[in-house]
C-alpha positions in Angstrom: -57.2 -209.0 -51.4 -58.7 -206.9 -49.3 -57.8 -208.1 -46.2 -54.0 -208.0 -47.4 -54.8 -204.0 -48.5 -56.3 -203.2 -45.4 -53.7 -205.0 -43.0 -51.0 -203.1 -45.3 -53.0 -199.7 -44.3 -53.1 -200.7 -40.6 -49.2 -198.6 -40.5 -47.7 -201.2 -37.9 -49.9 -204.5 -38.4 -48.4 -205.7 -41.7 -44.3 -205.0 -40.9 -45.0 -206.2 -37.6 -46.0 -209.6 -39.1 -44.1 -209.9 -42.0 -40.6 -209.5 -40.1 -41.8 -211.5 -37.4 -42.7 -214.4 -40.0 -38.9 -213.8 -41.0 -37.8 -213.6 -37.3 -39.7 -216.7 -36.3 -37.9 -219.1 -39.7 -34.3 -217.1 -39.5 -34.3 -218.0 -36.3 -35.9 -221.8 -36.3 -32.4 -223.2 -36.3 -33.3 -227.2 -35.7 -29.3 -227.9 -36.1 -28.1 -224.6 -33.6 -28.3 -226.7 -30.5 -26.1 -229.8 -31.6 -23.4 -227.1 -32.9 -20.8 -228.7 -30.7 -21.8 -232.2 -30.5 -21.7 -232.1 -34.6 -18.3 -230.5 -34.4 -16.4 -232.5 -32.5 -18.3 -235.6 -33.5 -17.5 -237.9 -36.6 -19.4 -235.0 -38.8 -16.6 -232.7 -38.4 -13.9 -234.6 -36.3 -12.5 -231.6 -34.4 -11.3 -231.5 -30.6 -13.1 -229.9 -28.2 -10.1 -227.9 -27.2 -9.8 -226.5 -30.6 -13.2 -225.7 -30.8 -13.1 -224.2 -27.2 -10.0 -221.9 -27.4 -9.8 -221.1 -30.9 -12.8 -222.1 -33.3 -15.6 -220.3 -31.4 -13.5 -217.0 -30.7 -12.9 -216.7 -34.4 -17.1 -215.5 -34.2 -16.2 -213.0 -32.0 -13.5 -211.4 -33.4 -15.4 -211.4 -37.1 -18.6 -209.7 -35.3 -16.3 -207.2 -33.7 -15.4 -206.4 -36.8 -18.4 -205.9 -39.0 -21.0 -204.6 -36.5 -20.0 -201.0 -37.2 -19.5 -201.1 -40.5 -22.6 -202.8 -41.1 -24.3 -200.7 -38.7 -23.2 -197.7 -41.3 -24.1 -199.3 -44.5 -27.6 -200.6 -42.4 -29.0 -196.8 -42.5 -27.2 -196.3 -46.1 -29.1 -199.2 -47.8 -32.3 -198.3 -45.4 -32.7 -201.7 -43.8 -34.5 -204.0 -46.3 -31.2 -205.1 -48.2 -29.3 -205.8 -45.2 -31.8 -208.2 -43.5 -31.9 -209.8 -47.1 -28.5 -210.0 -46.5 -28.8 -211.7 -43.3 -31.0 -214.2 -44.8 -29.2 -214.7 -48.0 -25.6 -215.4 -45.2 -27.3 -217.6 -43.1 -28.1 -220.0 -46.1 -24.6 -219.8 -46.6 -23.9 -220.8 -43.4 -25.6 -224.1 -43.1 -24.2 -224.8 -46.7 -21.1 -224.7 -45.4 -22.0 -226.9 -42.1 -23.5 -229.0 -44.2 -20.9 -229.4 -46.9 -18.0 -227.8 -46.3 -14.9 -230.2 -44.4 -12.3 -229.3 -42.5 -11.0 -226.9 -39.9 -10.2 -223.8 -42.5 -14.0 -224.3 -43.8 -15.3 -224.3 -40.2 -12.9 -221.3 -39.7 -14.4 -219.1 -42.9 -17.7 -220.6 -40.9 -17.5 -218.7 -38.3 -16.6 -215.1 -40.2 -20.0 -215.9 -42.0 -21.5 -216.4 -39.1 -19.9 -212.4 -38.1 -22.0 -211.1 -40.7 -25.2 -212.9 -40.1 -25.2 -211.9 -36.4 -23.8 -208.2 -37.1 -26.5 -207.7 -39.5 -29.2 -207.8 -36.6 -29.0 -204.5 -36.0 -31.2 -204.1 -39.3 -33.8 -206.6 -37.8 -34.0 -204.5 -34.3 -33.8 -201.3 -36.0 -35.9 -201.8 -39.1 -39.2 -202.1 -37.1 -38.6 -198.7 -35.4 -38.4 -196.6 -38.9 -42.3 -198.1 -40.8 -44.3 -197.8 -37.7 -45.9 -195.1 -35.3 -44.3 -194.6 -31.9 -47.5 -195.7 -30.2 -46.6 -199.0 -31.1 -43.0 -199.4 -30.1 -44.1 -201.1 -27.3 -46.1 -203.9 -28.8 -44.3 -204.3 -32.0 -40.6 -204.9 -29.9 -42.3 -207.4 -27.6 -44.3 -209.1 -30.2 -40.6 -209.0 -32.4 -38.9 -210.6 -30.0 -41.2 -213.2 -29.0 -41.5 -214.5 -32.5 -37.2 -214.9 -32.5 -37.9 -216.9 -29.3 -40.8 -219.1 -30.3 -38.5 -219.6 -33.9 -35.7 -221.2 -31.5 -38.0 -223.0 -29.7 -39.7 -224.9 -32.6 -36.5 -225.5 -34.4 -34.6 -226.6 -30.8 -38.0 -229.2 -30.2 -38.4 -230.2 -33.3 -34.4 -231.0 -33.3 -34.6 -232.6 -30.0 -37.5 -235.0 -31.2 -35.4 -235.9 -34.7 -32.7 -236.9 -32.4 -33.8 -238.6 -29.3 -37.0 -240.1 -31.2 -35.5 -240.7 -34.6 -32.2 -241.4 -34.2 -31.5 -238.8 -37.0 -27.8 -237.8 -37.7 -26.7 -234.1 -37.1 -25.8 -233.7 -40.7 -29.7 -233.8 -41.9 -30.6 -231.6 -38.9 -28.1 -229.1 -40.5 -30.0 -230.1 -44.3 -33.4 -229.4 -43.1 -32.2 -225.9 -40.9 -30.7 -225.1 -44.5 -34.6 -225.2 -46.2 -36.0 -222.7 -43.2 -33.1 -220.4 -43.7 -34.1 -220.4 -47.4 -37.6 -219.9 -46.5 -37.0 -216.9 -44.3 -34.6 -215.6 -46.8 -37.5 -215.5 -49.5 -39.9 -214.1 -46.9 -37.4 -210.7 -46.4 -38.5 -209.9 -50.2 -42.2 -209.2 -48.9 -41.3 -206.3 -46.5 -41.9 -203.0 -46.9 -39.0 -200.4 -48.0 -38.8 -198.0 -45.7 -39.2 -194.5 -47.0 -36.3 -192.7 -45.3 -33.1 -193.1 -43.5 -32.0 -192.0 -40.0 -28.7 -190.1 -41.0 -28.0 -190.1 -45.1 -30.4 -187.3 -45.4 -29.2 -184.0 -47.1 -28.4 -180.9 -45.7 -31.7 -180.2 -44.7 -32.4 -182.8 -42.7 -29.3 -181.6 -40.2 -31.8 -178.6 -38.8 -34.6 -180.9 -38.7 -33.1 -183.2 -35.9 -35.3 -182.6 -33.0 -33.9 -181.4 -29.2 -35.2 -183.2 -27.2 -33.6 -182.2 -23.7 -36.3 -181.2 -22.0 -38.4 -184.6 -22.2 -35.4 -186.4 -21.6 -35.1 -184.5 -18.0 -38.6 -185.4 -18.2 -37.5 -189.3 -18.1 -40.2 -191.2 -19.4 -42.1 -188.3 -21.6 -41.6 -188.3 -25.2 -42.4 -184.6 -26.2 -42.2 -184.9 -30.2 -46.1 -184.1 -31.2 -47.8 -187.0 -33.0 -50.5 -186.8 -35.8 -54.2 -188.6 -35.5 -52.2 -192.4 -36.6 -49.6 -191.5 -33.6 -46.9 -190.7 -36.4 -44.8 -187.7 -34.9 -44.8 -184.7 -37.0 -40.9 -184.5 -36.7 -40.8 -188.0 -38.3 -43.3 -186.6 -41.2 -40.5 -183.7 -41.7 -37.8 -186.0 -41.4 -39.3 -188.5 -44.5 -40.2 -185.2 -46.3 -36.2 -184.4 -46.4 -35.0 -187.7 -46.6 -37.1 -188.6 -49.6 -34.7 -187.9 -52.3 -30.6 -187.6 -52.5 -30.8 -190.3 -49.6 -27.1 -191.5 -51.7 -26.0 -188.4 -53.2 -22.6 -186.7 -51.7 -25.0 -184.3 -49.9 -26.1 -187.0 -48.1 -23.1 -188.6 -47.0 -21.0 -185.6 -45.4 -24.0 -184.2 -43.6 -24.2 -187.7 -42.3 -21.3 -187.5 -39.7 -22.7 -184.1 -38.0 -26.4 -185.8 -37.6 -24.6 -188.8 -36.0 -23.2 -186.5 -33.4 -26.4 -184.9 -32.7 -28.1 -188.2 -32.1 -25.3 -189.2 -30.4 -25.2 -186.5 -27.7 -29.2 -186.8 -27.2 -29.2 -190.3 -26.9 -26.6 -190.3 -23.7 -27.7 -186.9 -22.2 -30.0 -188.5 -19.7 -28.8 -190.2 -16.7 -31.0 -192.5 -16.9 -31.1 -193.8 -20.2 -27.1 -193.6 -19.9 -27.5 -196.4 -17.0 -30.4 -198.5 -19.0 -27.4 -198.9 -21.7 -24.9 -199.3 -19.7 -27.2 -202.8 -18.5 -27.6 -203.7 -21.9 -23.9 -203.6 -23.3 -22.9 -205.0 -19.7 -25.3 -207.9 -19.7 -25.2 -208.5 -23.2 -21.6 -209.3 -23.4 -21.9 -211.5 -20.6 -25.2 -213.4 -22.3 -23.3 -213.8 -25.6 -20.6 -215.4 -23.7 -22.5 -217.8 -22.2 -24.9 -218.5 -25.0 -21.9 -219.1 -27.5 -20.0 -221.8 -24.5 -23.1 -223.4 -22.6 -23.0 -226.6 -25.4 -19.4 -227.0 -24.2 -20.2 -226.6 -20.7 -23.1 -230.0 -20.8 -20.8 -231.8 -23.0 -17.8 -231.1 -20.1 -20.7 -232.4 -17.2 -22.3 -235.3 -19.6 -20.1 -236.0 -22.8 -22.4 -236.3 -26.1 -20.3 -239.2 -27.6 -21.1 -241.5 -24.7 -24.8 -240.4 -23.2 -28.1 -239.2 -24.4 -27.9 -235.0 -25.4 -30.9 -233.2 -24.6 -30.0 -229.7 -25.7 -32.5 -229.3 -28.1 -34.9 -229.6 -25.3 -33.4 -227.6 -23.0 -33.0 -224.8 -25.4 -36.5 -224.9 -26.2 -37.4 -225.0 -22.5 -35.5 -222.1 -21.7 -36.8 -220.1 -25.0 -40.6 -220.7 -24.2 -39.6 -219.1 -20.6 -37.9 -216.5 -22.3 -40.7 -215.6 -25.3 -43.3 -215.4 -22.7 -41.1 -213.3 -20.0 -40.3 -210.9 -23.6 -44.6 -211.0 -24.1 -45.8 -210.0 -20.2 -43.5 -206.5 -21.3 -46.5 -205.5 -23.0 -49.1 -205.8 -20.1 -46.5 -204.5 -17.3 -47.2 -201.4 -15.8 -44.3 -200.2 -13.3 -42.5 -196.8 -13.0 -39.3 -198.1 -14.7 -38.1 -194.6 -14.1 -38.2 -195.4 -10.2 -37.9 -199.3 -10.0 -36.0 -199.9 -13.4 -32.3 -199.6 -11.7 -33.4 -202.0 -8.8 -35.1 -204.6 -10.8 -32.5 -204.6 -13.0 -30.1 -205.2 -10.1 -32.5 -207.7 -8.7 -32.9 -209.8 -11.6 -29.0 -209.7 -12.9 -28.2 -211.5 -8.9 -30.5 -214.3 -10.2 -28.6 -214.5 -13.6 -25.1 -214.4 -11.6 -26.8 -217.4 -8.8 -27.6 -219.3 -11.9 -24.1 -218.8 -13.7 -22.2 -219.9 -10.3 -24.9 -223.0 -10.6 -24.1 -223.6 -14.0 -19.9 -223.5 -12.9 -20.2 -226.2 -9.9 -22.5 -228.5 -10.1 -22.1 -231.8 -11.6 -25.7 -232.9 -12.6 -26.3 -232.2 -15.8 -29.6 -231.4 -15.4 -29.1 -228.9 -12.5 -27.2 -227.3 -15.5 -30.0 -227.4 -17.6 -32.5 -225.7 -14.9 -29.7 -223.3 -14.2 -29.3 -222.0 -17.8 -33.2 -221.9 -18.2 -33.8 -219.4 -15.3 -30.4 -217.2 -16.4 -31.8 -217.0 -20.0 -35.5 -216.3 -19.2 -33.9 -213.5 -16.7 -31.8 -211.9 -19.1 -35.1 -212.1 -22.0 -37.3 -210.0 -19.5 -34.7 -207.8 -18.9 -33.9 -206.7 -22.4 -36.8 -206.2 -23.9 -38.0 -203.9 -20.7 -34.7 -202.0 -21.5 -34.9 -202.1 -25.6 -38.6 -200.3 -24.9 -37.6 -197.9 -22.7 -34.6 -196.9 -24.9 -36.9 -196.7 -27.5 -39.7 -195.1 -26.3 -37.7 -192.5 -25.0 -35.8 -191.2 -27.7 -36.6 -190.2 -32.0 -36.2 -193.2 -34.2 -32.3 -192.0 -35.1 -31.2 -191.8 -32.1 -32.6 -195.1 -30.8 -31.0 -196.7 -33.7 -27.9 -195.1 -32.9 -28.0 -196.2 -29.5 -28.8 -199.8 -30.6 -25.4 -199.8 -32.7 -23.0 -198.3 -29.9 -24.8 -200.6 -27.2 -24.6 -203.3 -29.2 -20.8 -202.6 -30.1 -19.7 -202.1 -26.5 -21.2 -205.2 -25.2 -19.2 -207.0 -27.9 -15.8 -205.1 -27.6 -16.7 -206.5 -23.5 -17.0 -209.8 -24.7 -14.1 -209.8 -27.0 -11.8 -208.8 -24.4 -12.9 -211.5 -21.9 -12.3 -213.8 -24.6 -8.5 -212.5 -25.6 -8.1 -212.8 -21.9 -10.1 -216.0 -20.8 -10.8 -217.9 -23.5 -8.0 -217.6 -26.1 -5.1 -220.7 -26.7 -3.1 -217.6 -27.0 -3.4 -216.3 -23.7 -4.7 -217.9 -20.7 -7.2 -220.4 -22.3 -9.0 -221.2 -19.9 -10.6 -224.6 -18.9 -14.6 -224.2 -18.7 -15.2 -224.8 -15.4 -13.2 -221.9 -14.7 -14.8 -219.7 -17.5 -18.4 -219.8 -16.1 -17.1 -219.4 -12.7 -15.6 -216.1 -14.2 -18.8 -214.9 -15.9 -20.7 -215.5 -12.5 -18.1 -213.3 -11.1 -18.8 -210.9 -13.6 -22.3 -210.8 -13.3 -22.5 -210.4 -9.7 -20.5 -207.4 -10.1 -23.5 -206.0 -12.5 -26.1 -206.9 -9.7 -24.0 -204.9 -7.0 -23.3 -201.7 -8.9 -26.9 -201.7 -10.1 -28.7 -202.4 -7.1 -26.7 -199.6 -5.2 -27.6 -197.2 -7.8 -31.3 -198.4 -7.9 -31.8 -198.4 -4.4 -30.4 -194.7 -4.9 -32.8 -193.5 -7.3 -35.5 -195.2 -6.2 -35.3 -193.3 -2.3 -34.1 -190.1 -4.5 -37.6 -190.3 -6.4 -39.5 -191.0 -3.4 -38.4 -188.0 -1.4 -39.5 -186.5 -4.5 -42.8 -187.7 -4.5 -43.3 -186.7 -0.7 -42.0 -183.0 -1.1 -44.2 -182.6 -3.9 -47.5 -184.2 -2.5 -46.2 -181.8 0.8 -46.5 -178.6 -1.3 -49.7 -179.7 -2.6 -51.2 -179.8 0.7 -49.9 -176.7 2.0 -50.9 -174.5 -1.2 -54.5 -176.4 -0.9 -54.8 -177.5 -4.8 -54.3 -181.0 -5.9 -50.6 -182.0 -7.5 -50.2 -184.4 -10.0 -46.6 -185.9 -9.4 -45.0 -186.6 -12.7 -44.1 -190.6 -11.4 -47.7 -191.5 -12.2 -47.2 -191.0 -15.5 
């Protein structure tokens, strides 16, 4: 017991491990990488065309939908209740895989499936409202390498069921079903947090901190932080948001502290073009994720050959968790290489996408899709911390649910467009050679403006260090830090 007291006194130790626990089982999805195999298979019977041009874009429309709704009624409800949510929708989701027939169950499937995903923004955002700021850093790597060790058990443990022990996909779905239920009853143990980020009060709309003048300052976080590295704005902020969180006070000063967290978060430049990575890439990631099953299946059909996607999605996710984890021990000027690397790495995502398009070894296809997700895994979790880090708790929030939305309103209109029956409905060859396409275009625009900055920042550096010499004292240039 007092082990348990102490790690709950720690102020990041004990949220940190309780919703990575849920993390890790929410996401051990044993069944997720034989989706399509089990859907156009004897389990389901349904073509692959269907589930190509109209089944999977159903998801994306529902999630388009819900994600700012949710997002709302996320801060309302202060977190705990919607992740239970997510837990208590993705037991209903493998019910319905498990038991549910026919293409207008597979269809409500997929709208389930809407919510679940759209509720993530409570699991990113949760985190980022119980713990100090001195621990952003660790906690969103740590987060999101217990999501990606999750996949990886459940994908390995899937594969070995299946190539090992002949098992059928429908028990695969059965025994994802018990983890779900696990991870659902493991939401109950985390803390409630003890204030929201915009149902406040009237007092809390003066207490919004400025923060302009660290945010010129890119990379310096000027908000005064106690002897536990709790700021004393977020002290203020919990102070006025303790009570009326629901009242009618609450809700009509919410819309003006939106706005306010609003303009700070997209005042900078430079946090401006971290999100503009994150919505661009992201679309493009969810894309691929949700159509890569299709893609092998087109190269090596499932009904007549050996599947190996559970392997190769645990392959690529152990790349990915430890890219997410070396976050924590980089230490780079993101302010002056950020741009570039992200430029940099986004070419290697579009080379593997173009990979992924042509060849016609399956297991080129494999390689390719483990270096583009391990690429795109480093990438986000650098730009989730440096959102985070540089802005209050609200506003990073805020900035979650916009990026977020974008990225999917991106995704939705290349799947109207590309993917739809009802417009061009595209074959899948042509689809990844598209999303190559598009992700080039993100490695050009980013690595102009990188290279940009980076020479900007540079000549900084010089004209500084040169007016330290000629004034004879020592200057301390502001990219060290």
């Amino acid at each position: 017991m007092g082990y348990w007291a102490k790690l709950k006194s720690s102020g990041w130790a004990y949220p940190t491990i309780v919703l990575s626990v849920y993390g890790f089982l929410a996401n051990c999805r044993v069944a997720e990488p034989f989706l399509t195999p089990y859907l156009i298979g004897p389990n389901k019977n349904i073509s692959e065309e269907v589930v190509t041009n109209y089944l999977f874009p159903v998801w994306t429309y529902s999630y388009l939908a819900f994600l700012f709704p949710v997002f709302l009624l996320t801060d309302f409800l202060k977190y705990k209740p919607v992740i239970m949510v997510q837990g208590l929708f993705l037991v209903s989701n493998y019910l319905l895989l498990s038991f549910a027939p026919g293409l207008p169950a597979m269809t409500f499937l997929q709208v389930n499936f809407g919510i679940v995903t759209s509720t993530e923004v409570a699991y990113f955002s949760y985190i980022y409202s119980v713990i100090p700021l001195k621990s952003y850093q660790k906690a969103t790597s740590y987060l999101r390498s217990a999501m990606l060790t999750g996949y990886t058990f459940g994908a390995s443990l899937g594969q070995m069921l299946v190539s090992i022990g002949g098992v059928d996909y429908f028990y695969l779905n059965a025994i994802t079903l018990g983890i779900v239920c696990a991870a659902f009853l493991v939401s109950f143990w985390l803390p409630m947090p003890k204030r929201t980020m915009f149902f406040k009060g009237e007092e809390a709309v003066g207490s919004l901190s400025q923060k302009k003048g660290s945010l010129k300052n890119y990379g310096q976080r000027d908000s005064g932080e106690d002897k536990d590295g709790e700021s004393l704005e977020d002290k203020k902020m919990e102070h006025a948001g303790g009570a009326g969180w629901c009242s009618r006070e609450s809700v009509i000063t919410a819309g003006p502290l939106l706005w306010k967290s609003f303009k700070e978060s997209y005042s900078s430049r430079h946090l401006v073009y971290w999100s503009l990575w994150w919505a661009l890439a992201t679309a493009g990631y969810m894309q691929i994720f949700n159509y890569i099953q299709l893609k092998w299946d087109h190269i090596k059909p499932s009904a007549t050959s050996s599947v190996y996607n559970g392997a190769v999605e645990a392959v690529s996710s152990v790349f990915g968790a430890a890219a997410a984890f070396s976050v924590s021990f980089i230490r780079v000027t993101w302010a002056r290489w950020g741009e570039l690397t992200l430029g940099f790495f986004s070419a290697v995502c579009s080379g593997a996408v173009y990979l992924m398009a042509f060849t016609s070894s399956i297991w080129a296809c494999y390689a390719a899709y483990v270096l583009f997700k391990s690429c795109y895994m480093f990438l986000i979790t650098i730009t989730i911390f440096q959102i985070a880090s540089n802005l209050s708790m609200e506003c990073y929030a805020l900035t979650f649910g916009i990026n977020t939305f974008i990225a999917l309103l991106l995704q939705t209109i290349v799947t109207v467009i590309v993917v739809d029956e009802t417009a061009l409905g595209l074959d899948i060859v042509t689809q990844f050679i598209i999303y190559g396409s598009y992700y080039a275009a993100i490695s050009v625009l980013f690595l102009i403006r990188g290279t940009y900055t980076a020479s900007v920042r540079q000549r900084s550096v010089d004209q500084t260090e040169t007016r330290g010499k000629e004034s004879g004292g020592e200057v301390i240039s502001t990219e060290r830090f």
